[in-house]
C-alpha positions in Angstrom: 0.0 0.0 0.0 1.4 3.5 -0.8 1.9 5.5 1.9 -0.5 8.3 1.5 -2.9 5.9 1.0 -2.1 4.6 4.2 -2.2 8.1 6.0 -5.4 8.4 5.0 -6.4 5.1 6.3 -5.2 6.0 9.9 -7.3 5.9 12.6 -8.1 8.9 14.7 -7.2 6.8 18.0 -4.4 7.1 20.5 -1.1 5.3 19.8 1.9 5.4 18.5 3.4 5.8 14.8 7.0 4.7 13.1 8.6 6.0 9.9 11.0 3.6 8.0 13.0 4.8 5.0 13.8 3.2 1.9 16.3 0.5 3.6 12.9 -0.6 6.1 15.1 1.4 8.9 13.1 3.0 11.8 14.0 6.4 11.5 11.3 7.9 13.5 8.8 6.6 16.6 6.0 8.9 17.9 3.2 9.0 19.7 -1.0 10.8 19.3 -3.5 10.6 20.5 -5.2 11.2 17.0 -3.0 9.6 14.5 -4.5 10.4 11.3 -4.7 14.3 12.6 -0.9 13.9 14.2 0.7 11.9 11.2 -1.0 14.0 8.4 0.3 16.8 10.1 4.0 15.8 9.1 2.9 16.3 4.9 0.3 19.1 5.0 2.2 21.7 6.6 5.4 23.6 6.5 8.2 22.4 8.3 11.7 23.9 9.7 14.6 21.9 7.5 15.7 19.6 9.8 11.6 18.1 10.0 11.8 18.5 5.8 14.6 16.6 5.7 12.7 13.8 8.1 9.9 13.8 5.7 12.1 13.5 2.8 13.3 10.2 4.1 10.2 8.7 5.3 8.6 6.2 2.6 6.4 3.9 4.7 4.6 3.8 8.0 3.4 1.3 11.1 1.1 2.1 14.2 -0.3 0.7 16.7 -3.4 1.3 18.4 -3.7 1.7 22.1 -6.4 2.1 24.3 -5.2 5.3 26.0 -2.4 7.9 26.4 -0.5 5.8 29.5 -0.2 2.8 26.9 0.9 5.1 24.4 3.7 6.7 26.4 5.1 3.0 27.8 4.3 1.9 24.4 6.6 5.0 22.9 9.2 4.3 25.2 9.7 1.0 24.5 9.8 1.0 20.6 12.9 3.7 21.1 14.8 1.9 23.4 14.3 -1.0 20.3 15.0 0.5 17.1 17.0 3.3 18.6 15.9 5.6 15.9 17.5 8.3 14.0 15.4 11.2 14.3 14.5 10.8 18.1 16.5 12.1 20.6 17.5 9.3 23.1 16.9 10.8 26.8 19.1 8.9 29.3 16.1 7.0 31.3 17.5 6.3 34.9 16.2 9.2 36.3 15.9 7.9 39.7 17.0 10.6 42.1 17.7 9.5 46.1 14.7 10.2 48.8 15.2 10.0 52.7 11.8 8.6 53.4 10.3 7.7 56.8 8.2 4.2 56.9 4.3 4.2 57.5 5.1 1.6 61.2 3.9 1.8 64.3 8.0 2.0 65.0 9.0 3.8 61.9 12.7 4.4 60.7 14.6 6.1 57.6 15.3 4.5 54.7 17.6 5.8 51.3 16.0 5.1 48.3 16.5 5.7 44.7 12.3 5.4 43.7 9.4 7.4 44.8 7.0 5.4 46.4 3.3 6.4 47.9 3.5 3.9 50.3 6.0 5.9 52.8 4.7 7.8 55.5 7.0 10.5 54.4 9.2 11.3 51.8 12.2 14.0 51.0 13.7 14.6 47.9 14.6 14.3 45.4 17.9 15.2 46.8 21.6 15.4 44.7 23.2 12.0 43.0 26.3 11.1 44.8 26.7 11.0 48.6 25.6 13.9 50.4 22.3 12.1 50.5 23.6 9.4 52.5 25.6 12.0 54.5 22.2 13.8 55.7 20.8 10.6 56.4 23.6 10.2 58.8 23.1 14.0 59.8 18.8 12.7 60.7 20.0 9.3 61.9 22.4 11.5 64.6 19.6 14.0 65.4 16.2 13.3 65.5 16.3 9.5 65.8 13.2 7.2 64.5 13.9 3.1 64.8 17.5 1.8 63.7 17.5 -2.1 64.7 14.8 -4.9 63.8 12.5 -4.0 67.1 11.4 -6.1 69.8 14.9 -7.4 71.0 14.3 -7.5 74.5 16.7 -5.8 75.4 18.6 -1.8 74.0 20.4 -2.6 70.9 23.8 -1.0 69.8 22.2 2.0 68.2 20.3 3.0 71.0 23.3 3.0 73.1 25.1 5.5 70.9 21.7 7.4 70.7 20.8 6.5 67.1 17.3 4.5 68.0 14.0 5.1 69.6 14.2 2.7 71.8 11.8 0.1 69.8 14.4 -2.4 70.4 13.7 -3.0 74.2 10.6 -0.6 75.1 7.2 1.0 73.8 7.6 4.5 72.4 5.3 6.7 72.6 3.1 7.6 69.6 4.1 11.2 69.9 8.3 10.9 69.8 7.9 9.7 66.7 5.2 12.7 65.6 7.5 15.3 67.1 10.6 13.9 65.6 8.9 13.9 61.7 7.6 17.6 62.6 11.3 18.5 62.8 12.5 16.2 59.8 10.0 18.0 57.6 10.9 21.8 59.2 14.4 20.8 58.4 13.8 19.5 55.2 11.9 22.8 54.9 14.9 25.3 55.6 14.0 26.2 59.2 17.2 24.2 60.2 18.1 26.7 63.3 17.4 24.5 66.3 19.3 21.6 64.7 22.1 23.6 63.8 22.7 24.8 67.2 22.1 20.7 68.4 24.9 20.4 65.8 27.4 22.7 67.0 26.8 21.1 70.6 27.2 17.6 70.0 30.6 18.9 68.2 31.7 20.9 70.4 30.9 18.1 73.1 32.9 15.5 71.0 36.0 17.8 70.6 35.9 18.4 74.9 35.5 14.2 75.1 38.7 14.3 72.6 36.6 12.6 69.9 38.1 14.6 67.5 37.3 12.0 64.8 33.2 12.1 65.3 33.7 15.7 65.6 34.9 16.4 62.5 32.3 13.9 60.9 30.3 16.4 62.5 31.3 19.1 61.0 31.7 17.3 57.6 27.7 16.7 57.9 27.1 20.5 58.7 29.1 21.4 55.9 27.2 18.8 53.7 23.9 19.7 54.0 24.7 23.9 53.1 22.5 23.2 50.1 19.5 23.5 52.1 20.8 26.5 53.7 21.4 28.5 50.9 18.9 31.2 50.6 17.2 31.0 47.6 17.0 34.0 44.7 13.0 33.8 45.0 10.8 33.9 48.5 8.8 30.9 48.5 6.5 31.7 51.6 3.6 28.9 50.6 6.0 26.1 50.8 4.8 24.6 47.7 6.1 22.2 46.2 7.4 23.1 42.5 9.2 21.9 39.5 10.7 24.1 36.8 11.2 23.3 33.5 13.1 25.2 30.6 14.6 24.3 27.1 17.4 26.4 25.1 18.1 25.4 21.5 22.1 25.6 20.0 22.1 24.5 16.2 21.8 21.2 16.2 21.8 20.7 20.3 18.6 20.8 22.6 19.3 21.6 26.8 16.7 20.7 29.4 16.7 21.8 33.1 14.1 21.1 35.6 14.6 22.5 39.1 13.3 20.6 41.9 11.8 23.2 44.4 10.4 21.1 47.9 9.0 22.9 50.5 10.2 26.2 48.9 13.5 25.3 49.0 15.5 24.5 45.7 16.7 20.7 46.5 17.9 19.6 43.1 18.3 19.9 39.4 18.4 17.9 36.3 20.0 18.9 33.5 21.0 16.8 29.8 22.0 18.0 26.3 21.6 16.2 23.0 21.4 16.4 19.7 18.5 17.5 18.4 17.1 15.8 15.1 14.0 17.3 14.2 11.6 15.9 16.8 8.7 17.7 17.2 9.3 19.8 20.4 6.3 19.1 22.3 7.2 15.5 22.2 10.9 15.2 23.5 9.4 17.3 26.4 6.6 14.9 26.9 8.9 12.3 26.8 11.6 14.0 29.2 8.4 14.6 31.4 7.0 11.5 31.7 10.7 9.3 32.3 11.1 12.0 35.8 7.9 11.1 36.7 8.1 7.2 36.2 10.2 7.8 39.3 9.7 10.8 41.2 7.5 12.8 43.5 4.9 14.6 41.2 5.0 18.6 43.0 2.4 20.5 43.4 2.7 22.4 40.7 4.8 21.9 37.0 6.0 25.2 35.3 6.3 24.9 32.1 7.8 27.3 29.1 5.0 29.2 27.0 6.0 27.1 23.8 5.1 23.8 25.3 1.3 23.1 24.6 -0.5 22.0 27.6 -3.4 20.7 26.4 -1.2 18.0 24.8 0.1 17.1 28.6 -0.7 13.3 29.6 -3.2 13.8 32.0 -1.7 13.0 35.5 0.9 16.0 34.2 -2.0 18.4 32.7 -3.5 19.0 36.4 -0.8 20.8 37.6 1.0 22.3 34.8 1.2 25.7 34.3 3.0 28.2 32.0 4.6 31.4 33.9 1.8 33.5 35.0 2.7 35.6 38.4 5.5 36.7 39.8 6.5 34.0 41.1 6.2 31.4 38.4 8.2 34.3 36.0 11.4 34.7 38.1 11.5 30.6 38.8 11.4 30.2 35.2 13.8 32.9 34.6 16.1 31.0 37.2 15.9 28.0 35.1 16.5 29.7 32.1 19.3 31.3 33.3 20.6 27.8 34.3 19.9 26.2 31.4 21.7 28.7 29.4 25.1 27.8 31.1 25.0 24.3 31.0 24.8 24.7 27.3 27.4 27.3 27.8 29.7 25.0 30.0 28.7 21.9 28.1 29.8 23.3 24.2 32.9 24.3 26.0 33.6 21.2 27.5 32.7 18.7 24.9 34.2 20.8 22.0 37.8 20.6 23.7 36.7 16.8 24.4 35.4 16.1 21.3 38.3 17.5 19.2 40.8 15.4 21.4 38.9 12.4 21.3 38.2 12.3 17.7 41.9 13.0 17.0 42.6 10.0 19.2 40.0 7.4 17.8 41.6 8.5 14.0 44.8 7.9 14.5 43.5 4.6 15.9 41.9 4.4 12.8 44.5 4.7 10.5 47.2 2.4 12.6 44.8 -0.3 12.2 43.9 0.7 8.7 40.2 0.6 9.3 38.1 2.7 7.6 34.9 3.2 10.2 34.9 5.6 12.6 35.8 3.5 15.8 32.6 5.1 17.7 31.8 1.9 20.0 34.6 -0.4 21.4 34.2 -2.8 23.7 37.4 -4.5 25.4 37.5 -7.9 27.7 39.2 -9.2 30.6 39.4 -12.4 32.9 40.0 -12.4 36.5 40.7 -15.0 38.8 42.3 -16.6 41.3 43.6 -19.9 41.4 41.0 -20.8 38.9 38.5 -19.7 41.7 36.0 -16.7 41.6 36.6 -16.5 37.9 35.0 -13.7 36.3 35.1 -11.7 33.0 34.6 -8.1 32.8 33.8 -5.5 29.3 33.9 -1.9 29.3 32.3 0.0 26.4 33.7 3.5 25.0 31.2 5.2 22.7 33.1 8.1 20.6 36.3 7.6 23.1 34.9 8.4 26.3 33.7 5.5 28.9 30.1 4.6 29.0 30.0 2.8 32.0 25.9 1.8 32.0 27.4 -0.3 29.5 29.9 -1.9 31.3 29.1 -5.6 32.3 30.5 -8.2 34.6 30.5 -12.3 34.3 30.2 -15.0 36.6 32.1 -17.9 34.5 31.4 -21.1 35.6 32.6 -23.7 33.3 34.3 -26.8 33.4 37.4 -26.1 31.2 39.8 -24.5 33.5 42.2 -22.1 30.6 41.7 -18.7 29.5 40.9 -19.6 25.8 37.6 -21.7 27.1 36.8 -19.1 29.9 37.2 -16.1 26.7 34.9 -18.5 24.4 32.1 -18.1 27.2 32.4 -14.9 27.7 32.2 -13.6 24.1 29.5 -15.9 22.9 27.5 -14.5 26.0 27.7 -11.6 25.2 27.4 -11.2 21.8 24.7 -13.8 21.4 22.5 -11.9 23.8 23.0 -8.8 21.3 22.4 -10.7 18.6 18.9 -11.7 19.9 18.2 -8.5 21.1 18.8 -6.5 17.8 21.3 -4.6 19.7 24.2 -2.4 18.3 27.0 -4.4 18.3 30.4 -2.4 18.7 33.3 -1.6 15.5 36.1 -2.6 17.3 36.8 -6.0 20.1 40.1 -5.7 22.0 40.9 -8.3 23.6 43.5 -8.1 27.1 45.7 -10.9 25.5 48.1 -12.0 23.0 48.1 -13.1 19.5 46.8 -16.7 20.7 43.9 -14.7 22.5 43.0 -12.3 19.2 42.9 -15.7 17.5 40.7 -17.7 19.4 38.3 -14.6 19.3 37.8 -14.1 15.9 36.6 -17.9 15.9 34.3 -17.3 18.1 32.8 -14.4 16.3 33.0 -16.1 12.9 30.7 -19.1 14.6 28.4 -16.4 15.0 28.7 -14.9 11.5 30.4 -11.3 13.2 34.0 -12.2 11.6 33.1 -8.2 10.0 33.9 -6.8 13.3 38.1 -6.0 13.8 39.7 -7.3 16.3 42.7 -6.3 18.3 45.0 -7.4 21.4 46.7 -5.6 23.5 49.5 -7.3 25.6 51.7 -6.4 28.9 55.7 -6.6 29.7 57.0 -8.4 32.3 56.0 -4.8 34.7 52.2 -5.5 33.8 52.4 -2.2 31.5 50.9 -2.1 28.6 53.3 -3.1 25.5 52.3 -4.8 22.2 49.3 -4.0 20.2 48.3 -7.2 18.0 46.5 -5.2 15.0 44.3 -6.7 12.7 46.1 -8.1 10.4 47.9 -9.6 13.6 50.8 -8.1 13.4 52.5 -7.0 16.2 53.2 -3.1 16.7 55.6 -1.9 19.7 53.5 1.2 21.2 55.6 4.4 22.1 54.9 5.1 25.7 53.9 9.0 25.0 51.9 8.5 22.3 48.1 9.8 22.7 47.2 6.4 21.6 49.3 5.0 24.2 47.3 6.3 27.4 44.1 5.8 25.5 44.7 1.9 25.2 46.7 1.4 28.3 43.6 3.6 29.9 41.0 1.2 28.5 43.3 -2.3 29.7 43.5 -0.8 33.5 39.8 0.2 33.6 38.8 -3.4 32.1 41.5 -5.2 34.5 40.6 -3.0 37.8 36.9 -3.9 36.5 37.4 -7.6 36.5 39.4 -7.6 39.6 36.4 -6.1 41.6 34.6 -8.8 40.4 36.3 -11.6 41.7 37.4 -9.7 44.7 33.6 -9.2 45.6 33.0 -12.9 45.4 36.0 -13.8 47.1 35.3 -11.4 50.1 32.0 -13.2 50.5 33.0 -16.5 50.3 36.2 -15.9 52.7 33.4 -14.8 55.3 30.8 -17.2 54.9 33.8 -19.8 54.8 34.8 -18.8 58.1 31.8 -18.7 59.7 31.1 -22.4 58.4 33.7 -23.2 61.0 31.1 -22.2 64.1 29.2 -25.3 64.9 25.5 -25.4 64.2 26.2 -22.9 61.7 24.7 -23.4 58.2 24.7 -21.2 54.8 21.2 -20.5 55.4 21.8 -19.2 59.3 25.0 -17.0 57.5 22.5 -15.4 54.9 20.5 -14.1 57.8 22.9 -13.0 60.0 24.1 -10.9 56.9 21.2 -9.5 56.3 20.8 -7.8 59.9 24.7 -7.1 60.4 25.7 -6.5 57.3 29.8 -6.9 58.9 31.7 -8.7 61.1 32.5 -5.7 63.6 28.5 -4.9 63.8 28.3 -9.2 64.9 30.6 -8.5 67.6 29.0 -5.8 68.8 26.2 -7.2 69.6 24.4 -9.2 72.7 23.9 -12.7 73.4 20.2 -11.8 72.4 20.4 -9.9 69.9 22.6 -12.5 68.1 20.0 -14.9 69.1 17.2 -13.6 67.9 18.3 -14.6 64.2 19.8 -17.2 64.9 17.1 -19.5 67.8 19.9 -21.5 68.6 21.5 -20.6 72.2 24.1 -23.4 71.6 24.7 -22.2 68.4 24.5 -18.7 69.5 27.2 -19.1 72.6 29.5 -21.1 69.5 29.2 -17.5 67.2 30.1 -15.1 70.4 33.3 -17.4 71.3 34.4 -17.4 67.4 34.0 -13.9 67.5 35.9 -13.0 70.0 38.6 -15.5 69.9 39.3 -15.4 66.5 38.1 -12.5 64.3 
């Protein structure tokens, strides 16, 4: 069927829409909830060049119909992250931010987690990737106290005896503690942080006269943490809404998206990404930016929104509390996130311009040493790790256009008979690559292996059994120092590298990040075998028992700190129990 006559065959229901081009290629995937108006909209109007040149390459069309704009949007989201297509711009989906939430118990306590969830009594964020969310969990954990241990031990656990527990442990606690305490969590979270600043400074200044000079400089590490809440902000929030911000800024061919995070009037976070923008219709990347924060944060109170995104077009959840700048207010937050938006671009261009140039130097003089014509834009290079043919595990970093993308990087549990590198190298490649193959997943233009010319050998076997023998393959081997040496090219010669070469560091880079990779690995498994090894030793002790006792004292040092009954209480055994506490403190 020709493909106006199948635009005019569309349905006017919700769902979502691809493009192919002559090769059958998805070049484009959208989403209506009219297709026939949506799609005939592409060929009846005038465009902008970038959408004329999208047009131009468009010579059939799917759809699917779905039954409403939710299914659309999942639906949307899952035929990019498929075909990976051309003209959309793919957003970076783990937009999970950290929350300090409090627990909906009779005994509640803190947790740290990465998902907005309704089911928490309380919840405050989303707060800054990285570990000062952790930190000011410590800071809440120190100060206003909710449950730390399991509850109902019988007796006052560790925590509460360093005054980090409620008491839940050994006691009933009153109803309102634990309302008082979340009355000052939220103030705090809230900016009117005076009363536990000066509770702060105390408990310092208290540590310092003890000559705990240690915990008083955590102290003041904490204080010093947690100045992001302190900050006074350039607009006066007095309803303590909570707010997000949104703005956009175009550069040629490059779209920037900020969203500020405002939570009780105070600004708590931003996101910000850049990427290349390919004529998608604007309405939709912000949609689609929209609806991957939401998937898994806090909707606010209120989402302002720039004048050029239509809100009529919102998903509906969104739509009820979006708004475009209207008072004062709203204007100056926006003009805050313009202003922010405008140097990350700034910062950004900067950046990635003196990146990029060095980068793509770097990846074509790789190029032309191993006389391949593509542009090396996705390497992946492999490693093995083990120790006395124990804890054996393989490790792959990915670069995509010579920088790290370590989302990509993967680690393998190897667990084969065959005990050499060659066999342990055949698993690990035909894992990987067969899973990509199934999954209709880009597959990289360059394989280095950590190995010799044996090692590149062996490889290009096992991609020619799965008909990949197209993709170059390389090896890169040590001296007797564990530097990087040799290079075994692709015609498998071998090429001596000069040590100050730009090429050098970028390959001897890539073979300590894959190694160090590996190693962590095995080291991992080993750790956890070494302990649960030792505690096999303690009579009445099984793997099961271990698991457990892991699970509530997550090391050694918290084991020994604990009671007889508190021990006990995981483990029912008082035999067993007495057997733990004299391992523990006779031999560990």
């Amino acid at each position: 069927m020709e493909l106006q006559t199948k635009i005019q065959n569309l349905p006017e229901k919700s769902g979502c829409y691809i493009y192919l081009n002559k090769n059958g290629e998805v070049i484009y995937v959208g989403k209506a909830k009219n297709l026939k108006k949506r799609v005939t909209s592409y060929f009846n109007r005038v465009h902008n060049i970038k959408t004329t040149r999208l047009v131009r390459n468009i010579v059939d069309l799917n759809y699917f119909v779905v039954n409403n704009e939710k299914e659309a949007l999942l639906l949307e989201e899952n035929l990019i992250k498929k075909h990976h297509p051309k003209y959309n711009i793919l957003l970076n989906d783990d937009k999970a931010y950290p929350y300090i939430v409090v627990t909906n118990e009779n005994d509640p306590q803190y947790k740290y987690v990465r998902k907005f969830d309704k089911k928490y009594l309380k919840s405050y964020g989303p707060l800054p990737q990285g570990t000062s969310a952790r930190k000011i969990l410590g800071l809440l954990e120190q100060t206003y106290p909710l449950r730390r241990c399991k509850g109902n031990l019988g007796q006052p656990c560790f925590y509460y005896s360093i005054g980090q527990c409620s008491g839940a442990c050994f006691k009933k606690v009153d109803h309102k503690y634990y309302q008082d305490q979340i009355q000052k969590i939220s103030r705090f979270f809230a900016g009117n942080i005076a009363s536990l600043g000066k509770d702060l400074v105390l408990k310092m200044h208290l540590a310092a006269d003890n000559l705990q000079f240690e915990h008083a400089q955590r102290i003041k590490d904490l204080i010093k943490s947690f100045s992001f809440v302190v900050e006074s902000n350039n607009v006066e929030l007095n309803d303590h809404k909570n707010r997000d911000v949104l703005a956009f800024e175009f550069n040629h061919d490059q779209i920037a998206i900020t969203m500020l995070f405002y939570r009780g009037g105070k600004l708590l976070n931003k996101d910000q990404i850049i990427a290349d923008y390919n004529e998608q219709d604007l309405d939709e990347i912000l949609d689609f930016y929209l609806a991957q924060i939401y998937k898994k944060n806090m909707i606010p109170d209120e989402l302002i929104l720039p004048k050029e995104l239509n809100l009529n077009d919102l998903p509906i959840q969104i739509k009820t509390i979006a708004t475009h700048p209207i008072n004062k207010i709203e204007k100056n937050l926006m003009s805050i996130a313009i202003q922010n938006t405008q140097e990350f671009m700034r910062v950004t261009n900067l950046n990635q311009r003196t990146a990029i140039n060095r980068e793509a130097q770097i990846l074509d003089e790789l190029s032309v040493l191993l006389d391949v014509r593509e542009y090396l834009h996705h390497i992946e290079m492999f490693d093995i790790s083990n120790i006395g043919d124990e804890f054996v595990t393989g490790g792959v970093v990915v670069y995509k256009n010579g920088k790290p993308d370590r989302n990509s990087f993967r680690k393998y549990n190897i667990e084969i008979s065959e005990r050499d590198d060659l066999h342990r190298l055949q698993y690990l490649l035909s894992r990987r690559y067969q899973k990509m193959l199934d999954e209709k997943t880009p597959l990289p233009n360059l394989i280095i292996i950590d190995g010799g010319l044996v090692h590149v050998q062996f490889a290009k076997q096992v991609l020619n059994a799965l008909k990949l023998a197209k993709i170059p393959v390389i090896g890169l081997s040590k001296d007797d120092h564990h530097k990087t040496n040799e290079l075994i090219d692709v015609q498998e010669n071998i090429i001596k590298l000069e040590r100050k070469s730009q090429i050098y560091n970028f390959l001897s880079g890539m073979q300590i990040r894959v190694d160090a990779y590996a190693k962590a690995g095995f080291r991992k498994k080993q750790n956890n075998q070494l302990l649960t090894n030792s505690l096999l030793k303690v009579e009445g002790l099984g793997e099961k028992k271990i698991q457990s006792l892991f699970k509530i004292f997550p090391t050694i040092d918290q084991m020994k700190n604990c009671s007889f009954d508190q021990l006990n209480q995981v483990i029912k055994n008082k035999n067993t129990t007495k057997n733990l506490m004299h391992f523990l403190n006779s031999n560990v």
